[in-house]
LORO-465254 format. One record per residue (C-alpha): y, z, x; residue number from 0. Coordinates in pm, 1 decimal, padded with zeros to 6 digits. Example, Ala and Ser with C-alpha at 12.3 -4.5 7.8 and 13.67 -1.06 7.14 Angstrom:
[[-00450.0; 00780.0; 01230.0]; 0]
[[-00106.0; 00714.0; 01367.0]; 1]
//
This chain:
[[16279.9; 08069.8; 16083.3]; 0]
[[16390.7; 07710.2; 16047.3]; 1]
[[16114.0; 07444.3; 15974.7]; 2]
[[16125.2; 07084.4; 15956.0]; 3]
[[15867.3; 06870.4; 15781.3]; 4]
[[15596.7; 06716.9; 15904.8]; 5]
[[15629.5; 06392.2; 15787.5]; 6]
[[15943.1; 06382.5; 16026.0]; 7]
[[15745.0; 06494.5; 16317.5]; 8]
[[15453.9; 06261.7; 16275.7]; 9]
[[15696.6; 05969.5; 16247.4]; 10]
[[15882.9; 06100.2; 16585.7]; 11]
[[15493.8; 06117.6; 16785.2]; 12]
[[15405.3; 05753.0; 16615.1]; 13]
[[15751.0; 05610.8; 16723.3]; 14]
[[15683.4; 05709.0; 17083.6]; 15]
[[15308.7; 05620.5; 17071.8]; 16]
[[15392.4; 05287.6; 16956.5]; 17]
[[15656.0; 05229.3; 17253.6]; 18]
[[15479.6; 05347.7; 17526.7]; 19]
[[15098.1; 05427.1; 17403.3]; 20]
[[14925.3; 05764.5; 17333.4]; 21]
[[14951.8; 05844.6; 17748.0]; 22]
[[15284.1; 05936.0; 17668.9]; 23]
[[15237.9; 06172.2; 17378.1]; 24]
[[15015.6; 06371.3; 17610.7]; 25]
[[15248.8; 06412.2; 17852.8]; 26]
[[15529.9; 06498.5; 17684.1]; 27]
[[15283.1; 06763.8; 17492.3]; 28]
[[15125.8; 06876.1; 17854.8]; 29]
[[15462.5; 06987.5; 17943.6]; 30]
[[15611.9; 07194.6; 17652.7]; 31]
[[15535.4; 07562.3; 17641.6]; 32]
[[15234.6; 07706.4; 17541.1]; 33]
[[15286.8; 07736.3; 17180.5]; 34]
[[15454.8; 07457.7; 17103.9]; 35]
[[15196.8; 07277.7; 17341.2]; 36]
[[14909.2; 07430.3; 17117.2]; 37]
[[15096.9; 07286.9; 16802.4]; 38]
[[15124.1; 06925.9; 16932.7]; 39]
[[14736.4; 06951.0; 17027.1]; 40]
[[14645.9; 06985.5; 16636.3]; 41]
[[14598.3; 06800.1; 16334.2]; 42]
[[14956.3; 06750.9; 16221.1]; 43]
[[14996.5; 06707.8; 15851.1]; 44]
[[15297.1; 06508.4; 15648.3]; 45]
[[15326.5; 06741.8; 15384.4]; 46]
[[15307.5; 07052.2; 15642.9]; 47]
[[15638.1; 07266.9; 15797.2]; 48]
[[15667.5; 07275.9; 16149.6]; 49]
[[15920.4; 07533.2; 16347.2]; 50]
[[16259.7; 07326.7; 16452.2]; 51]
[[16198.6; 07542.5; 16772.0]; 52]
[[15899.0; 07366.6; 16854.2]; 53]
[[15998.0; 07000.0; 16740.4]; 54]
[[16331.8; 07029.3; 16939.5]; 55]
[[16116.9; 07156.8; 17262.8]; 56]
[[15944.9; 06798.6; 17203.1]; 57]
[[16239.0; 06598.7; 17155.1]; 58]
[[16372.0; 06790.6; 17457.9]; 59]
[[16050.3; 06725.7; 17663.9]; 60]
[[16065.9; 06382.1; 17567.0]; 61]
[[16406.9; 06277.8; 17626.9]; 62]
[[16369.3; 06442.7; 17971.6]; 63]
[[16014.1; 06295.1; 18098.9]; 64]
[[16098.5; 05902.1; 17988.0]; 65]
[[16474.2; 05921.1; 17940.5]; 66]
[[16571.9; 06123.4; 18256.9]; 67]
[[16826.9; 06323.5; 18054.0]; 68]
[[17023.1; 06065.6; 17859.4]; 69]
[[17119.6; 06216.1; 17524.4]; 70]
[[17210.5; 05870.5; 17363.0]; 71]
[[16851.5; 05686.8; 17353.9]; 72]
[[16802.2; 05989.9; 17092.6]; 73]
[[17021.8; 05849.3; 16837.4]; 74]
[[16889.8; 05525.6; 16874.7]; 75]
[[16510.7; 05688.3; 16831.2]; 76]
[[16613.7; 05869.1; 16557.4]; 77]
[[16774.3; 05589.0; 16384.3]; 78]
[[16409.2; 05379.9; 16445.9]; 79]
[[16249.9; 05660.6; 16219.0]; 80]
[[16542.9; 05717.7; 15959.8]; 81]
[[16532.6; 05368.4; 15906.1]; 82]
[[16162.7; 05363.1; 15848.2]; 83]
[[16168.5; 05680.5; 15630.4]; 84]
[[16464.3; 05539.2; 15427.8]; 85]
[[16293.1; 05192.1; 15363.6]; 86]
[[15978.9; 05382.8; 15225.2]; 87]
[[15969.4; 05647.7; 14994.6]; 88]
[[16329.1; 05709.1; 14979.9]; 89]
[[16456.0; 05353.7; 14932.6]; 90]
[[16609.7; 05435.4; 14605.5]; 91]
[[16853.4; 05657.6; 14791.9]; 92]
[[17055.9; 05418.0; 14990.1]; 93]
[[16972.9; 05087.4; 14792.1]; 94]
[[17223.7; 04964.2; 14518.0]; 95]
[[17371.8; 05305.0; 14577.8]; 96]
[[17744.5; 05360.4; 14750.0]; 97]
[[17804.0; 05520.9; 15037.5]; 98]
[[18033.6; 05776.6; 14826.6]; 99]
[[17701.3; 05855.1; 14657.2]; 100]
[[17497.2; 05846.3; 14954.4]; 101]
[[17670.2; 06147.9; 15140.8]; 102]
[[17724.7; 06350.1; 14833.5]; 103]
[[17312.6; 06311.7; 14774.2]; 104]
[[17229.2; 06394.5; 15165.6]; 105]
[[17191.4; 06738.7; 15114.0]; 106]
[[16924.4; 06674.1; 14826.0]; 107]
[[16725.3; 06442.3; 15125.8]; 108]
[[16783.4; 06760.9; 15392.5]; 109]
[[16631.8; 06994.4; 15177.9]; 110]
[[16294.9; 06742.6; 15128.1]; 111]
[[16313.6; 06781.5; 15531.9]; 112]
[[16430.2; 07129.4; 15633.2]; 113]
[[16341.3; 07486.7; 15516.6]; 114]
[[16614.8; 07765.8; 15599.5]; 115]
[[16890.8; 07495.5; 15636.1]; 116]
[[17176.2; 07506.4; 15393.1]; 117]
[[17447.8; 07214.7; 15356.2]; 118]
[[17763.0; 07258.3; 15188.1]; 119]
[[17972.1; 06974.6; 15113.8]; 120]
[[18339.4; 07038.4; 15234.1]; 121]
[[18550.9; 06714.9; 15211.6]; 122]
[[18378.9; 06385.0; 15050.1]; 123]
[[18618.5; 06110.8; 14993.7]; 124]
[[18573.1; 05715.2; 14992.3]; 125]
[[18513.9; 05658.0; 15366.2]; 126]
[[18537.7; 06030.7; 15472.2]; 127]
[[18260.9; 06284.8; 15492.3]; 128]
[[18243.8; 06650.1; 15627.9]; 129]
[[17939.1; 06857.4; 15548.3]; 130]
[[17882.1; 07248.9; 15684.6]; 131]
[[17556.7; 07339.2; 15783.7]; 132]
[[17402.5; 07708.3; 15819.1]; 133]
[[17094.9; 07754.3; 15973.2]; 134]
[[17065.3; 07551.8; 16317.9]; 135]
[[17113.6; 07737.2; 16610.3]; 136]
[[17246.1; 07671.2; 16940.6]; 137]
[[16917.5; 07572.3; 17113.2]; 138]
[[16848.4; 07263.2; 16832.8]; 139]
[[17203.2; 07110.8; 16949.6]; 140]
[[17011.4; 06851.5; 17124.5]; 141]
[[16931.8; 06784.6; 16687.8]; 142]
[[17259.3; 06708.8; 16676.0]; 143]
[[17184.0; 06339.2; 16738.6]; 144]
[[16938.0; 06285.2; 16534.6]; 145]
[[17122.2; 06442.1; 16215.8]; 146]
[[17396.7; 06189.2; 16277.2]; 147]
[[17130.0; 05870.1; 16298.5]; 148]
[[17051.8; 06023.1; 15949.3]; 149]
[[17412.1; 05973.3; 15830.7]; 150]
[[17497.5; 05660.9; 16024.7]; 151]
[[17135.5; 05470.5; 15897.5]; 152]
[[17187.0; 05611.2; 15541.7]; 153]
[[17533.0; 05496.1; 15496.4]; 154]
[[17459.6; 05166.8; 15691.6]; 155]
[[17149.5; 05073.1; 15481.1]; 156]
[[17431.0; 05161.9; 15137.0]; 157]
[[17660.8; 04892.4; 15246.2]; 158]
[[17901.4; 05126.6; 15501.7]; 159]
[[18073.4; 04976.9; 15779.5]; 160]
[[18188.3; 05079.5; 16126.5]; 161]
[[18015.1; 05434.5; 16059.2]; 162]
[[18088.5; 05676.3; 16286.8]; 163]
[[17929.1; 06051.3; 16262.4]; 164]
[[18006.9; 06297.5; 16527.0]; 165]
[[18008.0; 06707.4; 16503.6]; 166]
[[18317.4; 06895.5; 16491.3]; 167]
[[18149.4; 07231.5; 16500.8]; 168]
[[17841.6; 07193.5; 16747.3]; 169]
[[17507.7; 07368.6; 16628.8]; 170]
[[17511.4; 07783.3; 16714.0]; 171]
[[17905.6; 07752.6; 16690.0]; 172]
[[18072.0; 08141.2; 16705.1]; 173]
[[18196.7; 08069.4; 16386.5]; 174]
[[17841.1; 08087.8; 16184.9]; 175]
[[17827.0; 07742.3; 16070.0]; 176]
[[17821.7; 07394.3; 16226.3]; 177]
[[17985.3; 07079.3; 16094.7]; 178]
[[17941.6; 06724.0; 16063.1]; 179]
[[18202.8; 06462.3; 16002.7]; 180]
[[18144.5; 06121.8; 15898.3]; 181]
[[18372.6; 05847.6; 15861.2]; 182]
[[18268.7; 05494.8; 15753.1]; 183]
[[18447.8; 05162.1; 15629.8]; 184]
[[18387.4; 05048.4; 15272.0]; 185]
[[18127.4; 04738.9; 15192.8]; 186]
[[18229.2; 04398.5; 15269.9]; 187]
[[18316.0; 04247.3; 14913.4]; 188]
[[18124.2; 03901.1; 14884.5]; 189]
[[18346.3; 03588.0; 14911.3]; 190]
[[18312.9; 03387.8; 14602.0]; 191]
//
């Protein structure tokens, strides 16, 4: 079973709260499915693993009731919550760092935030990035989006430009492995 931690859930439910209020939250958990509904009704801890399955059926639930379908506002939600999660505890990752070094440590951040995920670098050159993942399944493809937000705030907050991250191999892929490919422009040198 894939499992995500809970400090990435949490921040997902206090993102939405703080846009449109609690009401929300309780809608969005009134509709998922009885387990996952049962889930979202209890104490949720930081330090805690969650199943994808049920996270995704919240994204899902979410980007359906207030979104009416549209797949993009989850990028921009996710990148809300990678950038808060990358300011806090870890800042050190993308500050002072390159992006070179940023993508070549991502899989070290994935692990902090996924159990039964495994990421593989393939191809990591100065402003090109492809990374194979094993583990996510075709129903956490609406994930997708919020994997690259993780790339494009990382590499964004390290000085990247014009960052672009986009799946090649889509999540449950026939092939037994998804990938991710990231391209970026370098830093902007300072004029002196």
């Amino acid at each position: 079973m894939v499992e995500i931690k809970g400090s990435a859930v949490i921040g997902t439910i206090e993102r939405l709260k703080e846009e449109f209020g609690a009401e929300a939250h309780s809608r969005i958990v009134q509709n998922l499915p009885d387990g996952d509904r049962k889930l979202f009704q209890g104490a949720l801890l930081s330090s805690s693993w969650y199943p994808l399955d049920a996270f995704v059926s919240y994204i899902a639930t979410e980007n359906n009731l207030l979104y009416h379908g549209d797949l993009s506002v989850i990028l921009s939600n996710s990148e809300k919550i990678v950038d808060r999660q990358l300011q806090g505890v870890y800042k050190l990752f993308t500050r002072e760092n390159t992006p070179e070094f940023v993508v070549n440590r991502i899989g070290v951040i994935h692990s902090s935030y996924f159990r039964g995920i495994g990421l593989q670098v393939v191809t990591s050159a100065s402003g090109e990035y492809v990374g194979r993942y094993s583990g996510f399944e075709k129903n956490h493809q609406i994930f997708e989006y919020s994997i690259c937000a993780f790339y494009r705030k990382a590499l964004e907050m390290s000085g990247a430009r014009d960052v672009e991250a986009n799946f090649t191999v889509p999540f449950g892929s026939p092939v037994g492995h998804s990938e991710i490919r990231v391209t970026w422009n370098p830093p902007a040198t300072a004029v002196r």
